[in-house]
C-alpha positions in Angstrom: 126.1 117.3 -59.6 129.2 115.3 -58.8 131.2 113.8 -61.6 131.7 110.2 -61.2 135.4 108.7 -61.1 136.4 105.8 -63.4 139.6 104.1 -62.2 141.9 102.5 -64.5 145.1 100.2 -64.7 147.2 101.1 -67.4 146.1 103.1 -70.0 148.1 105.6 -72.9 146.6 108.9 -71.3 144.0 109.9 -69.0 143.4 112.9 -71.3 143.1 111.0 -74.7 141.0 108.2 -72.9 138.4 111.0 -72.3 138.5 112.4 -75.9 137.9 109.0 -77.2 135.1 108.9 -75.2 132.8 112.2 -75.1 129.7 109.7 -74.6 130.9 109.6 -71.0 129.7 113.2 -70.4 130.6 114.7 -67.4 132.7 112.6 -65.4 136.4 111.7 -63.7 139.3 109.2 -64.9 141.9 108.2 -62.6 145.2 106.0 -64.2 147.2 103.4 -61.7 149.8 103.9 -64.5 150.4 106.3 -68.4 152.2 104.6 -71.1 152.0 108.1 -73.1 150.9 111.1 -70.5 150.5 114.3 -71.5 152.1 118.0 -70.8 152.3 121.3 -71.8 152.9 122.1 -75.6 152.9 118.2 -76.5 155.3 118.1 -74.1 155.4 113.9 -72.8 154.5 113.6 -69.2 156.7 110.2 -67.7 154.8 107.8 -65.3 155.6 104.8 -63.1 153.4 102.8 -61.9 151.9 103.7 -58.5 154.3 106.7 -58.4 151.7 109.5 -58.6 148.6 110.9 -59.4 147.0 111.1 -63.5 143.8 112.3 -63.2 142.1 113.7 -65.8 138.4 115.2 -65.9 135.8 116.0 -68.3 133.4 119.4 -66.8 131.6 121.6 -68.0 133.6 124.9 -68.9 133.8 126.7 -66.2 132.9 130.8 -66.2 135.8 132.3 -65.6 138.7 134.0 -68.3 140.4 131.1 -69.7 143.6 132.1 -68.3 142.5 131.5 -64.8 141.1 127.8 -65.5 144.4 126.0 -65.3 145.4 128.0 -62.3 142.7 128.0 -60.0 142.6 124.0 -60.5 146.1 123.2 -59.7 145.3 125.1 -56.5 142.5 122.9 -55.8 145.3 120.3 -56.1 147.6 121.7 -53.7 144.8 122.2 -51.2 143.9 119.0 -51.5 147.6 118.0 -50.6 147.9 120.4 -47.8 147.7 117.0 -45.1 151.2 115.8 -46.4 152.7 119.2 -47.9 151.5 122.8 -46.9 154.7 124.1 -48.6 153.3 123.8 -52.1 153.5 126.7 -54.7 152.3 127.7 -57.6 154.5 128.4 -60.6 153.9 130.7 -63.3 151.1 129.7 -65.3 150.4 126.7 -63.4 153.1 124.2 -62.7 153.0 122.7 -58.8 156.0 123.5 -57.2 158.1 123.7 -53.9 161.5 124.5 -52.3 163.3 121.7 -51.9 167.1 122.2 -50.4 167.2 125.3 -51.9 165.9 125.1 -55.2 162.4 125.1 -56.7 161.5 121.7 -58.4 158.5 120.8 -59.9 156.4 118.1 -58.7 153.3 118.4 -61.1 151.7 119.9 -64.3 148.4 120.2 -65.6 146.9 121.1 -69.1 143.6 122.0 -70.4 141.4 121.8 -73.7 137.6 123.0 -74.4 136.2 120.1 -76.4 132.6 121.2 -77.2 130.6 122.0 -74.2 133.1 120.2 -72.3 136.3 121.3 -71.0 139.4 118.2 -70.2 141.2 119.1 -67.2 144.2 116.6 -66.9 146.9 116.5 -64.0 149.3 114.8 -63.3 151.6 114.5 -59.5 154.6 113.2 -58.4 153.8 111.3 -55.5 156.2 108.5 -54.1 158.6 108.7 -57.2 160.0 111.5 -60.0 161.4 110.8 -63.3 165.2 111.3 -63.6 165.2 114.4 -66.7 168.8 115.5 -66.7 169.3 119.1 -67.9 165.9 120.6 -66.3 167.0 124.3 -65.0 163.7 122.9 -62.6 164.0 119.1 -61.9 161.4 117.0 -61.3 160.8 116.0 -57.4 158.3 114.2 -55.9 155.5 114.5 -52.4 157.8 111.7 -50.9 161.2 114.2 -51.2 159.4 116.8 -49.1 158.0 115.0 -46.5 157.7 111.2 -44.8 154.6 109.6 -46.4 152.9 106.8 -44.2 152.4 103.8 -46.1 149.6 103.8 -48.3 149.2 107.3 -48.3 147.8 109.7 -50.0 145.5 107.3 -51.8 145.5 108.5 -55.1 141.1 107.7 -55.4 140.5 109.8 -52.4 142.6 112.6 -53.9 141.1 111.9 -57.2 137.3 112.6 -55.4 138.7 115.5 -53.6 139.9 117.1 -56.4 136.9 116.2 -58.9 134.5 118.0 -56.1 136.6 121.4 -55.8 137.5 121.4 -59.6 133.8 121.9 -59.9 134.0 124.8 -58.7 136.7 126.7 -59.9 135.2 130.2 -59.3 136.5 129.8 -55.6 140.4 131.3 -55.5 142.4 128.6 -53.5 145.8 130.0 -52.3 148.8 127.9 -52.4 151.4 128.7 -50.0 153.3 130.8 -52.2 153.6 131.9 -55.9 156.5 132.3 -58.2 157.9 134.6 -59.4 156.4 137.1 -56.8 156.5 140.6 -57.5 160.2 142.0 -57.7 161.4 138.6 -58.7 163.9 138.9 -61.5 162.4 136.6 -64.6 164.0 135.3 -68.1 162.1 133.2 -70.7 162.9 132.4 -74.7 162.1 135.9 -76.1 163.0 138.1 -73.0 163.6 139.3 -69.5 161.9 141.7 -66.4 161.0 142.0 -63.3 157.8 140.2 -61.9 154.9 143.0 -61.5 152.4 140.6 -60.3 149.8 138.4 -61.5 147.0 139.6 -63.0 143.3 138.7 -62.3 142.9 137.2 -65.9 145.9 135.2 -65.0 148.8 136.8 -67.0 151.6 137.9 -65.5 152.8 141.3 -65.3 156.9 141.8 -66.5 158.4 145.3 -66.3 161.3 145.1 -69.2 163.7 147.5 -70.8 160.2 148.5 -73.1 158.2 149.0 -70.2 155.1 146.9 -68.1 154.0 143.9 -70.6 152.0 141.1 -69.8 152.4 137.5 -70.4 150.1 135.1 -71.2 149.9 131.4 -70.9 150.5 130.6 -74.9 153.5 133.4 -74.9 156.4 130.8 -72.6 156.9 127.7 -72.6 158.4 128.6 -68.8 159.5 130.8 -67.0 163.0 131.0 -65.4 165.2 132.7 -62.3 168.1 134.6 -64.0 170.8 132.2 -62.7 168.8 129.2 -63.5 
């Protein structure tokens, strides 16, 4: 069954539109503009109008470890913007990401909560535009910094429907064009440092420290950085 998609003008979030509204059932939402978007550990995600893609998605929860969920959809989002942008990568747990003049920036996140029988998928893309966040060791960039857009592309509904359709099926492993950190890649966050080992097929992330091989998992960072970030 394909979820339907609900466009919107200006709305607080995508993702608390959705939890006001589990009588929707199974079924997209697509924002022209957030006044409150959400990220990662309450984290505020910053919207312009027209600027990107919010998208968020109500589905039934998918069977696969919970670890994997949030990957294995933003992938379905960089496949879906492999016409503009095969470059895109996938950051450690799940932040959309590419090389731009030789630094990695960040051009989208994505969270995810089960609510009932229903699990609330919500992304959110830089498209034409990034917000200015001075101090980020990995700055904000946007679709438009990589690569000449034509006007009036992407259209954010047909990317909406793209996604929606592959997001329902999130068994399927979508490759991005890279992942970081790849193995051997030297790693730091809050509580400690390693060396990438790989990640794993629940969708932590293998670290050799000073203790030995650990794993990470999604709750344990709030991001992962390069040693000279």
């Amino acid at each position: 069954m394909s979820a339907a998609l609900i466009r919107l003008g200006r709305i607080d979030s995508t993702q608390d539109f959705l939890e006001r509204h589990p009588e929707l059932g199974i079924c997209g939402v697509l924002a022209d503009c957030q006044t409150a978007g959400r990220g990662r550990r309450g984290n505020d995600w910053q919207s312009a109008p027209g600027a990107g893609l919010w998208l968020s998605a109500a589905l039934p929860v998918p069977p696969i470890p919970p670890g994997l969920v949030l990957q294995r959809a933003m992938g379905a989002v960089a496949e879906a913007l492999e016409p503009w942008s095969a470059s895109l990568g996938l950051k450690w747990p799940n932040d959309l990401v590419a090389w731009h003049s030789g630094r990695l920036v960040k051009l989208g996140g994505i969270i995810g909560q089960v609510k009932g029988e229903r699990m609330l998928l919500g992304v959110g893309v830089n498209l034409r535009a990034a917000p200015v966040i001075p101090g980020r060791p990995i700055p904000p960039a946007c679709l438009a910094d990589l690569c000449p857009l034509p006007e009036g592309q992407p259209d954010p509904e047909a990317l909406a429907l793209e996604i929606l359709s592959a997001w329902e099926d999130l068994a399927t492993l979508r490759e991005t064009a890279f992942r970081w950190p790849a193995e051997g890649d030297s790693i730091r966050w809050e509580a400690g440092a390693g060396v990438c080992a790989g990640w794993m097929e629940d969708g932590r992330l293998a670290v050799r420290t000073d203790a030995g091989l650990e794993s990470l998992a999604v709750g344990d960072v709030s991001g992962l950085l390069a040693p000279s970030s």
